[in-house]
VEXVEX-93244 format. One record per residue (C-alpha): x, y, z; residue in one letter. Coordinates in steps of 0.02 Angstrom, whole numbers, padded with zeros to 5 digits, always signed. Layout:
BEGIN
XYZA;...
//
This chain:
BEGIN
+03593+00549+02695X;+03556+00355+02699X;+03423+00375+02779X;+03356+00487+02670X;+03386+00368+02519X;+03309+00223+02591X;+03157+00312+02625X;+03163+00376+02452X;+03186+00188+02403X;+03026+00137+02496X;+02918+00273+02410X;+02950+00205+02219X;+02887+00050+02234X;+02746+00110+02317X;+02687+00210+02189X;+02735+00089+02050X;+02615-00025+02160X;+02466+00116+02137X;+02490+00144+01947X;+02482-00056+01928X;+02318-00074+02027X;+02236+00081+01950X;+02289+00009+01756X;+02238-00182+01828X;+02052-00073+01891X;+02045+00033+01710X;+02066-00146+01607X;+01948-00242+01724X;+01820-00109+01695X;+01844-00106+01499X;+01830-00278+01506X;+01658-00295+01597X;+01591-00180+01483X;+01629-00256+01318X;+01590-00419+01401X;+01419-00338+01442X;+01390-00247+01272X;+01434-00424+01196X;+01334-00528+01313X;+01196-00415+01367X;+01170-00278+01216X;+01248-00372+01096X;+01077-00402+01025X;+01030-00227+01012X;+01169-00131+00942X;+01170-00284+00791X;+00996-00214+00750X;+01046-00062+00755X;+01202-00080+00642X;+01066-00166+00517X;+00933-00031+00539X;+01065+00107+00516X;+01190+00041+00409X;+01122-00116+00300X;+00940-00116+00259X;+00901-00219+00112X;+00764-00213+00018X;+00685-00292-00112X;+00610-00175-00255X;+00469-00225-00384X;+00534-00290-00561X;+00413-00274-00707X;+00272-00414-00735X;+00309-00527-00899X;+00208-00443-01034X;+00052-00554-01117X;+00046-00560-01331X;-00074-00656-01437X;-00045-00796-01568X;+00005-00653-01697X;+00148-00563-01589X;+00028-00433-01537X;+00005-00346-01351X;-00140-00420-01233X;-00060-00337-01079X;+00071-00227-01046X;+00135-00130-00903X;+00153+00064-00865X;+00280+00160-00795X;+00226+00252-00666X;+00353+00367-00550X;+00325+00314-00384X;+00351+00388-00222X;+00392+00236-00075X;+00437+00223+00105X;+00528+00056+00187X;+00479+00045+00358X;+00654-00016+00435X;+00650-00113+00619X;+00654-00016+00781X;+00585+00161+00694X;+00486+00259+00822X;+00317+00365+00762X;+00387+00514+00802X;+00510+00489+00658X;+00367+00398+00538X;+00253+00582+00582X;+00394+00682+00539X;+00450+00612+00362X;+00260+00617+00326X;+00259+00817+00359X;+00390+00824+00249X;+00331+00728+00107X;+00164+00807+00143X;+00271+00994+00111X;+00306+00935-00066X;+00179+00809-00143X;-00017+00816-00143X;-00118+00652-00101X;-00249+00593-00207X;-00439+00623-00160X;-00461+00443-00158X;-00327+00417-00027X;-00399+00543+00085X;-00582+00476+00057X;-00526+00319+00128X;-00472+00367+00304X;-00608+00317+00419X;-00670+00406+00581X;-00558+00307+00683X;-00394+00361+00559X;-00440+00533+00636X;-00469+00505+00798X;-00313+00413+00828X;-00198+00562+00741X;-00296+00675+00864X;-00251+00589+00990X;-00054+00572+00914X;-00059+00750+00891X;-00118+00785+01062X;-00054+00666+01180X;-00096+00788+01348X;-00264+00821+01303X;-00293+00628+01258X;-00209+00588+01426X;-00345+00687+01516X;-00480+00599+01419X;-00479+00443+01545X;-00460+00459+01734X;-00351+00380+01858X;-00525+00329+01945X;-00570+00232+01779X;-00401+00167+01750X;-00385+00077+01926X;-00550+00007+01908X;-00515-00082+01758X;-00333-00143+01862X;-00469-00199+02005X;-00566-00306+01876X;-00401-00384+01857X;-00367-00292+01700X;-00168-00288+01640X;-00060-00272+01518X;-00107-00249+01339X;-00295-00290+01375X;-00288-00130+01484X;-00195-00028+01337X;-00317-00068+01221X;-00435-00026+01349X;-00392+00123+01380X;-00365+00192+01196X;-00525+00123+01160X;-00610+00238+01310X;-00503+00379+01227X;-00543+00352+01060X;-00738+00342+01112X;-00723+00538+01194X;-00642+00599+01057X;-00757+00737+00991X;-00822+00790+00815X;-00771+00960+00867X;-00582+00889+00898X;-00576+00825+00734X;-00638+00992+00674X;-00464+01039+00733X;-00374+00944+00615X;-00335+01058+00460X;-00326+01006+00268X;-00141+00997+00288X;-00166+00887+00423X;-00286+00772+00352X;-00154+00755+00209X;-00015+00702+00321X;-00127+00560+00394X;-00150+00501+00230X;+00018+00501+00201X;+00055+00401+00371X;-00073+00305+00353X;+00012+00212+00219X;+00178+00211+00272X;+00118+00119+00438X;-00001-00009+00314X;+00138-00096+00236X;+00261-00223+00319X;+00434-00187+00389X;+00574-00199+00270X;+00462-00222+00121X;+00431-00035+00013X;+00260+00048+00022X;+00183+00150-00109X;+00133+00311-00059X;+00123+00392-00200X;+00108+00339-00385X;+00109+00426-00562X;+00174+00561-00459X;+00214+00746-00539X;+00379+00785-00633X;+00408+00939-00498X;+00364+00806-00345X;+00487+00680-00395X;+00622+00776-00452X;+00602+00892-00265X;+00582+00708-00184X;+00735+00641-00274X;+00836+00804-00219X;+00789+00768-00028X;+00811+00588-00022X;+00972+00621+00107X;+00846+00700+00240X;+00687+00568+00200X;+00737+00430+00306X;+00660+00262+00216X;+00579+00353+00070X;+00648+00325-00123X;+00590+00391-00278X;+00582+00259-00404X;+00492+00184-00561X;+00361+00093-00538X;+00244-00024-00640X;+00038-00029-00661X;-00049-00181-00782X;-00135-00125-00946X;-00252-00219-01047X;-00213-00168-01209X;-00399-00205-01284X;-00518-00159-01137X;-00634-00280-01114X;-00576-00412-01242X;-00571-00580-01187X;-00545-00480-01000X;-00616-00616-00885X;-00493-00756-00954X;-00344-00643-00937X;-00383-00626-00745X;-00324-00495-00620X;-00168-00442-00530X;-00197-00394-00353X;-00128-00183-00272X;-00004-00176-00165X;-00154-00132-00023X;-00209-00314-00055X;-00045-00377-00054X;-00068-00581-00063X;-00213-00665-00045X;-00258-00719+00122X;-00279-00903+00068X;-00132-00905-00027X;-00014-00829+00105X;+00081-00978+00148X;+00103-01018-00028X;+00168-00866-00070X;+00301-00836+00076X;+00409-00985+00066X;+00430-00942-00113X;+00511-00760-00042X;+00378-00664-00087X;+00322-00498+00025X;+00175-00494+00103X;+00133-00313-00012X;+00164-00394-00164X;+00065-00394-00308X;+00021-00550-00364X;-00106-00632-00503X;-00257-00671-00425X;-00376-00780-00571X;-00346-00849-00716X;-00221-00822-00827X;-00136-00692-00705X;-00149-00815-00574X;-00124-00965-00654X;+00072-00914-00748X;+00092-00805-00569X;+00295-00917-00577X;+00307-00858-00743X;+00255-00678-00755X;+00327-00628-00567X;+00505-00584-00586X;+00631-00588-00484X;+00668-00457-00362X;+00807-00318-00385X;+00879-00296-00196X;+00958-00139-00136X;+01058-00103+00016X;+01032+00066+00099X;+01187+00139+00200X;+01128+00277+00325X;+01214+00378+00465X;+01197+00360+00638X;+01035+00483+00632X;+00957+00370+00497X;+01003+00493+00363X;+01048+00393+00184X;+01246+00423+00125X;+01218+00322-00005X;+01130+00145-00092X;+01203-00002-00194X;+01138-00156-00282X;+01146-00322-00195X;+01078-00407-00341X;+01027-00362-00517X;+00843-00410-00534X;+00732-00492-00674X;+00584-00461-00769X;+00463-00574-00789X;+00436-00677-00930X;+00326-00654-01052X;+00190-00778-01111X;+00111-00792-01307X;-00039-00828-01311X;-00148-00974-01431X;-00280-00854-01428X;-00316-00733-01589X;-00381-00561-01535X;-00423-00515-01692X;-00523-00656-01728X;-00589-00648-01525X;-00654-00467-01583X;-00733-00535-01723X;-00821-00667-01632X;-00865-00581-01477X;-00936-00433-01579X;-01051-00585-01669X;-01131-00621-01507X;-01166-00456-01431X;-01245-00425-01601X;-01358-00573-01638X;-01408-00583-01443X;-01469-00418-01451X;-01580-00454-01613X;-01646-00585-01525X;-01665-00530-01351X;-01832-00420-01395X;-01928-00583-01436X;-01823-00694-01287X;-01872-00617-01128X;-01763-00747-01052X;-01615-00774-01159X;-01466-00672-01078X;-01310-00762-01144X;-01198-00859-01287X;-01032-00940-01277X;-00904-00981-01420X;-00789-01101-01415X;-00639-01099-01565X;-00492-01224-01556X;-00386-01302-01673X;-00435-01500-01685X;-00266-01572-01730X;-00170-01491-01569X;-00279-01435-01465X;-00243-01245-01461X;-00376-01137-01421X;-00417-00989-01555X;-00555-00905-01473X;-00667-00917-01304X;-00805-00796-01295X;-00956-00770-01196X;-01068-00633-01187X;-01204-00606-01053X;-01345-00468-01039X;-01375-00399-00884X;-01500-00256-00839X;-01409-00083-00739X;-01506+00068-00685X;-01647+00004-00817X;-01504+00008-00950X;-01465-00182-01027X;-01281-00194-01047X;-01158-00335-01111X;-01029-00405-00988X;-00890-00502-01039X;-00930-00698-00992X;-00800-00804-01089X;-00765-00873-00930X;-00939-00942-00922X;-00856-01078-01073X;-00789-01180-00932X;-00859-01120-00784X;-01046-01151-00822X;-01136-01309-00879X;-01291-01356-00973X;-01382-01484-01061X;-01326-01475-01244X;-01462-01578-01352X;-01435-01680-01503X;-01247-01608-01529X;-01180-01746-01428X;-01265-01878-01526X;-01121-01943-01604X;-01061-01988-01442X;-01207-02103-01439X;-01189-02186-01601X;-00989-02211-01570X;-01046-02296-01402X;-01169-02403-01488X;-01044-02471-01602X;-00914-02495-01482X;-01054-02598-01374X;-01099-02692-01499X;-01280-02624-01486X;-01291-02544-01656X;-01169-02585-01845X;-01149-02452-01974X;-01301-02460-02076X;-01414-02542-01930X;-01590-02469-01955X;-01720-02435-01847X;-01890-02373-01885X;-01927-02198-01797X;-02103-02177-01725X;-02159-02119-01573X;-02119-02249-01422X;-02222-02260-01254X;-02174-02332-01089X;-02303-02353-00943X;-02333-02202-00847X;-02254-02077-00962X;-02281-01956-01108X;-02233-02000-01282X;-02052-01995-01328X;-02039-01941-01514X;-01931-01848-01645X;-01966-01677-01688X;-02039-01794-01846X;-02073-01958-01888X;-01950-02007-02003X;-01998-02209-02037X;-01833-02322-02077X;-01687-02241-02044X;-01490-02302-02045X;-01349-02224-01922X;-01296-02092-02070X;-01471-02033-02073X;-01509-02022-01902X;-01376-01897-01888X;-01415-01820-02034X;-01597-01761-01978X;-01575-01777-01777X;-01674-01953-01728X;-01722-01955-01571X;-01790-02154-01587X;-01641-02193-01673X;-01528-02132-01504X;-01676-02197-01387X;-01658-02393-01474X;-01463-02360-01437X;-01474-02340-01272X;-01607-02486-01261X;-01501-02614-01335X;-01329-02547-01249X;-01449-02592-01079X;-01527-02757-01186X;-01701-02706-01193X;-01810-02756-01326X;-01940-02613-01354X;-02124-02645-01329X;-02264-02541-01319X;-02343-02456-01139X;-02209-02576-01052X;-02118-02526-00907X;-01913-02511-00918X;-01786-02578-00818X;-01626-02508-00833X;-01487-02542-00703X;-01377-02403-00646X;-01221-02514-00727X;-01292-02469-00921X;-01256-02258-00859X;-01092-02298-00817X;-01074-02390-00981X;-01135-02241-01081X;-01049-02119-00969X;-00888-02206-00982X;-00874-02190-01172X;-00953-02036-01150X;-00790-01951-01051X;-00673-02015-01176X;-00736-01879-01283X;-00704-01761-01129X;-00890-01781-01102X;-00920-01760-00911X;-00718-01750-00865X;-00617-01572-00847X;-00558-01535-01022X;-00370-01525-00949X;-00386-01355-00995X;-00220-01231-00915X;-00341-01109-00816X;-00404-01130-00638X;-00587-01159-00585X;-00635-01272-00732X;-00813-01368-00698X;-00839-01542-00746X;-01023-01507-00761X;-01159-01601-00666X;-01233-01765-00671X;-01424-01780-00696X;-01528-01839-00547X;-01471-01947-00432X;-01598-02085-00429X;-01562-02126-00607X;-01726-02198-00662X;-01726-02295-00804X;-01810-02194-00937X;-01668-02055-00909X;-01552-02163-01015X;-01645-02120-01157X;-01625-01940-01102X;-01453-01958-01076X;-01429-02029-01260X;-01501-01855-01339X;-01393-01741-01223X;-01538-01698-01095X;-01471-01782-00937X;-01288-01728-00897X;-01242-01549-00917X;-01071-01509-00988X;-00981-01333-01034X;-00954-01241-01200X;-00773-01304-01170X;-00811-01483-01163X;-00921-01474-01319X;-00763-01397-01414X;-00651-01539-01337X;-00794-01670-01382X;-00806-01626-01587X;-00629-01583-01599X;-00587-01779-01533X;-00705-01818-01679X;-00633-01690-01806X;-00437-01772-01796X;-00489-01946-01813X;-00511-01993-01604X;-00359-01900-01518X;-00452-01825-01347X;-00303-01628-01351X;-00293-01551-01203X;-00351-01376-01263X;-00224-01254-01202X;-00198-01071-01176X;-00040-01012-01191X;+00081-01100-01321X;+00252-01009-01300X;+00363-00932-01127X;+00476-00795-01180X;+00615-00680-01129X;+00559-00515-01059X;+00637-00374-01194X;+00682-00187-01191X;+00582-00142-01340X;+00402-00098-01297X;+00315-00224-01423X;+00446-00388-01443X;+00386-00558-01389X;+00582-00587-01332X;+00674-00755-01347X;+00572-00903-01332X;+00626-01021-01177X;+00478-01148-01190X;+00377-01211-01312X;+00191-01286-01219X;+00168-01436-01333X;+00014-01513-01369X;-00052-01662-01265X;-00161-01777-01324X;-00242-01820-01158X;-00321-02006-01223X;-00369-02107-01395X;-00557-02140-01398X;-00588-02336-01361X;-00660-02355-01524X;-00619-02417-01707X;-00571-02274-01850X;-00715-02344-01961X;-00839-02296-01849X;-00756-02123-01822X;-00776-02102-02006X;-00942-02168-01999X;-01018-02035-01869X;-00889-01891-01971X;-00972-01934-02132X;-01130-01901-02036X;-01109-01757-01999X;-01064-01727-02162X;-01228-01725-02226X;-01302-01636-02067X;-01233-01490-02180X;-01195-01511-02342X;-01356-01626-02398X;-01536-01630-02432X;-01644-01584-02257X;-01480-01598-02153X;-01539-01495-01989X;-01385-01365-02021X;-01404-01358-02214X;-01477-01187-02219X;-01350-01102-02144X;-01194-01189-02197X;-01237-01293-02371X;-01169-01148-02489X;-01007-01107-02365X;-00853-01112-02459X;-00750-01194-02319X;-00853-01362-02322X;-00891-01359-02148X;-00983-01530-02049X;-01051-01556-01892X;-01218-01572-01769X;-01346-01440-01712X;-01439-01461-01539X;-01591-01428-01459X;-01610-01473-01265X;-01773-01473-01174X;-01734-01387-00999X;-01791-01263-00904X;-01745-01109-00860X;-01577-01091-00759X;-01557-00921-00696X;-01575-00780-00575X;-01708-00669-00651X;-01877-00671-00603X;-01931-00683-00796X;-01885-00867-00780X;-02014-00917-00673X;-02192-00923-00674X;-02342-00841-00561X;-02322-01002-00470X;-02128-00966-00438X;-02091-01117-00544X;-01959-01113-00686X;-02019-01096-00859X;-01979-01212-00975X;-01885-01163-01128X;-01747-01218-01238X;-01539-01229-01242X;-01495-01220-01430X;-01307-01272-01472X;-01222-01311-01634X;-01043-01411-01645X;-00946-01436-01804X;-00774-01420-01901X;-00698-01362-02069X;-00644-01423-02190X;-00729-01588-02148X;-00590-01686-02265X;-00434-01587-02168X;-00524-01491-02004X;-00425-01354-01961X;-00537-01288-01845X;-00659-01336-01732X;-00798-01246-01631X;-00953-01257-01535X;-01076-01149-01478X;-01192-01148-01324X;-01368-01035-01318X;-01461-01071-01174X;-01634-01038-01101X;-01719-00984-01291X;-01910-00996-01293X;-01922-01031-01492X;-01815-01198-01536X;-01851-01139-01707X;-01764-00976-01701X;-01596-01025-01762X;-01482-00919-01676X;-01364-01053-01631X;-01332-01075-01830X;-01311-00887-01829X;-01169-00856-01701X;-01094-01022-01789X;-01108-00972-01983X;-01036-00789-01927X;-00885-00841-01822X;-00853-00972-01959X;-00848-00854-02090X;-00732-00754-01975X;-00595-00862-01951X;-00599-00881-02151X;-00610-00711-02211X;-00467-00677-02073X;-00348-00836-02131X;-00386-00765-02321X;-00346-00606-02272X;-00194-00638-02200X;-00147-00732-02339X;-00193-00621-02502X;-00232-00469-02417X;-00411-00476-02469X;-00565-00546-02377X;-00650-00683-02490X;-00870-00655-02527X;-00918-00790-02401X;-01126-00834-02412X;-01218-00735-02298X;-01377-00823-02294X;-01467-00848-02144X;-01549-01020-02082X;-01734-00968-02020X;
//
């Protein structure tokens, strides 16, 4: 019996020993393997947790809405329902081809969409949809003697598919039905856009499609039915090349600007303003982005989505422009460059300038160009051409020359010159359009002197004219002119809050000396439409160079379709520099210009003497040659013709300018014509009948006569 008992005695601990070792083995195992899904796939299952459980997105928020001076809609945006996929990390093709046949059971594609996949779109879904068959398309035998022309890796993939893709057949892709062809172009763009940013598939989809859609979101794996957004410009093509462009979500962000763009958190599919206005208030109109967090199931199905963060419109900008005076003005110069264009076989364009004087806010920027299609002549909108393109702009710029002479000392009010022809050695005459005898500063400007400008520059270089002598004019007397010149924002950027703005050129290099004479009667340098607006404005307010501006207000974004919102900045004016030069002589040139239309033979009398509004300022004629692409322009010999740019620059009401404008009409074969005075006397009477208008409700009888 103690025996027995001992034994049993020996047998307990023995098995107590067992469990112990086989618990110590169980724990030792459990703890290798978290220490091994920690250490080793620690990495993996955290991407799938966020692929699976947490994707965040970022969704598009509405662009800031555009509005003129007057409160009323430039551009707007659409609604559109929109059907979008979210291409989340780690998703295989076989899951990408299989929401596609889904979505491809319950919405149709557009044509456009399906014109756009290419050969090789097909082949490679053949190929997707038939891996055996594309497997037999290359041999082993070709395969290993790429790997003997040491050919690995990725190089020999690409080989490979590139082999395969070569021997895929027309009559294969015969095999690929209608239905088919409509699932590629459904895959097609979820694959094109980047991972964790949404892709449009679908937009201005059906009622029926996205209510189905919005039903099967559970079972769509990355796909959402939302609103969506598309840019309208509320008057077509008014004023359409200043307002810019705003780039697809196929473009995405501009290649150049990529860098730019990301650190500011911006997707690479977003759409973003890409010229000019768009591009240039791109901070102001974008928004900020509404993020959502996606909670799916193990199988990628979605339980359910909530807001990270509420997202913001962008803000809206008011414009300085008025539309309804930029209709007014743009319909002017379609209309008078089509009466003239049947005796101009080379004229093709006009630009208006419109700004306010005393802050600088531009009114109206117009330019109209004529351009032959299928043996049709059409108008294009070229208001960008106002600061884009240059020219030399005649005897407007004059009283740039007589301020400089005064401020050099060269010239007093009242000096007098006599105005006859003058001749250098080894050149043609240089002469008025009339010999006008003794002439003071006021009168000079009244009836466009050439001599009187031509002594000017002489005596600003201190040469005494004499007869068939030879000039010598150092290089330091065109820096002299030039510099007073630029104060005016002659030959400078205006300052103007638009990209791609052109200083205009500088006339030849070698700068020989009879060119300053040129230069003093505005047929040397070339500056824009822009500049010539900047340039009489300075003039108009008494010598205060505004930066002409754009936009003049930033506002809240609002709910209502058609409210400005809230303003949150105000764009002030700037006055960019005060002319170098005493107010006398400011009132000097002004009173000048005066009587260049309101007395006697002044050269703008005709069209502007009997105008109600008391208008002043300077016509121009420039001497050139022609400047463009069209064949008309030159010659049998291939030469260019040479012709004439007719401009006008002035202000009213010449005792309190409230506006200021210019106008630029280059390459015109008759320098009599007139149609400079024309475009200027109708978008003068424009702003004035539209001011009156506003004021009493009815449009006052402005003159209508026409200079000839």
């Amino acid at each position: 019996m103690k025996k027995q008992e001992k034994k049993s005695g020996r047998v307990l601990p023995l098995r107590l020993n067992i469990l112990f070792l086989c618990v110590f083995l169980l724990f030792s195992g459990i703890i290798i393997q978290l220490g091994k899904v920690q250490i080793f796939d620690g990495e993996t299952y955290k991407n799938e947790v966020e692929k699976r459980e947490n994707a965040t997105v970022g969704l598009s928020v509405p662009r800031g809405k555009i509005f003129d001076r007057e409160g009323n809609p430039v551009v707007d945006n659409k609604s559109l329902r929109t059907i979008t996929y979210t291409k989340v990390k780690g998703v295989k093709q076989e899951e990408i081809l299989k929401s596609a046949r889904q979505l491809a059971d319950i919405i149709e594609m557009p044509q456009e969409d399906i014109d756009k996949l290419t050969e090789t779109d097909k082949k490679d879904f053949w190929m997707q949809l038939n891996p055996e068959l594309a497997q037999d398309l290359v041999s082993k035998k070709e395969i290993d003697k790429f790997r003997n022309k040491d050919i690995t890796g990725k190089e020999l993939d690409k080989k490979i598919e590139d082999l395969k893709r070569k021997r895929v057949t027309d009559k294969n892709l015969q095999e690929l039905t209608a239905k088919d062809i409509e699932v590629l172009a459904i895959k097609s763009k979820m694959t094109s856009g980047f991972q964790m940013a949404p892709q449009i598939i679908k937009k201005d989809v059906s009622e029926q499609e996205y209510a189905v859609i919005s039903e099967n979101l559970a079972n769509l794996p990355g796909v959402d039915a939302s609103v969506d957004w598309e840019r309208i410009y509320v008057n077509d093509g008014l004023f359409r090349s200043v307002l810019g462009n705003v780039s697809n979500a196929d473009e995405g962000l501009p290649r150049e600007r990529l860098d730019y763009y990301l650190v500011r958190d911006y997707s690479r599919n977003d759409r973003v303003g890409k010229s000019y206005i768009e591009q240039q208030y791109e901070d102001v109109l974008h928004g900020t982005k509404k993020e959502v967090r996606s909670i799916a199931d193990k199988q990628g199905n979605t339980i359910r989505t909530e807001t990270v963060t509420e997202g913001k419109s962008g803000k809206n900008l008011t414009l300085t422009i008025d539309m309804e005076l930029q209709k007014k003005v743009e319909e002017s110069i379609e209309k008078i460059l089509k009466q003239y264009k049947g005796s101009e076989s080379m004229l093709d364009r006009a630009f208006v300038v419109m700004m306010n004087p005393k802050n600088g806010q531009v009114l109206s920027m117009a330019g109209k160009k004529l351009v032959e299609k299928d043996g049709k002549m059409e108008v294009e909108d070229y208001a960008l051409g106002t600061l884009t393109s240059s020219y030399e702009l005649g005897s407007t710029v004059k009283g740039a020359t007589v301020l400089t002479g005064f401020e050099t000392n060269a010239i007093t009010p009242g000096t007098h010159f006599y105005d006859a022809p003058m001749k250098f050695k080894g050149t043609k005459e240089k002469k008025s359009w009339k010999n006008f005898g003794d002439i003071d500063d006021l009168r000079a400007l009244q009836v466009s002197s050439n001599v009187y400008m031509f002594n000017i520059a002489l005596k600003i270089a201190g040469v005494d004219y004499v007869k068939n002598s030879s000039l010598d004019i150092k290089q330091e007397y065109f820096d002299k002119m030039r510099y007073y010149f630029r104060q005016f924002g002659l030959g400078v950027q205006t300052g103007i809050d638009l990209p791609n703005e052109t200083a205009g050129q500088i006339g030849r290099k070698d700068n020989q000396p009879g060119f300053l004479l040129d230069y003093s009667i505005g047929q040397y340098d070339t500056y824009t439409p822009l500049q010539l607006a900047q340039y009489i404005s300075t003039i108009a307010n008494g010598g205060y160079r505004m930066k002409p501006q754009i936009v003049q207000e930033i506002r809240e974004q609002t709910v209502q379709k058609d409210e400005v919102g809230k303003v949150v900045q105000s764009i002030e004016p700037v006055v960019l520099n005060r002319i170098d030069m005493k107010q006398e002589y400011i009132n000097q040139v002004k009173e000048g210009f005066r009587k260049v239309f309101q007395e006697g033979d002044g050269t703008g009398v005709r069209a502007f003497q009997k105008a109600p509004y008391k208008p002043a300022g300077k016509t121009g004629t420039a001497q050139t040659v022609y400047g463009g692409e069209n064949e008309i322009g030159r010659n049998a010999k291939g030469d260019r013709r040479e012709c004439y740019n007719l401009t006008l620059a002035g202000y009213a009401p010449y005792d309190d300018p409230e506006v200021a404008f210019s106008v630029v009409v280059p390459w015109v074969e008759n320098d009599k014509s007139g149609i400079n005075s024309d475009i200027g006397k109708e978008v003068l009477d424009a702003y004035f009948d539209l001011k009156n208008k506003r004021l009493t409700g009815e449009a006052p009888k402005t003159d209508n006569s026409k200079e000839n």
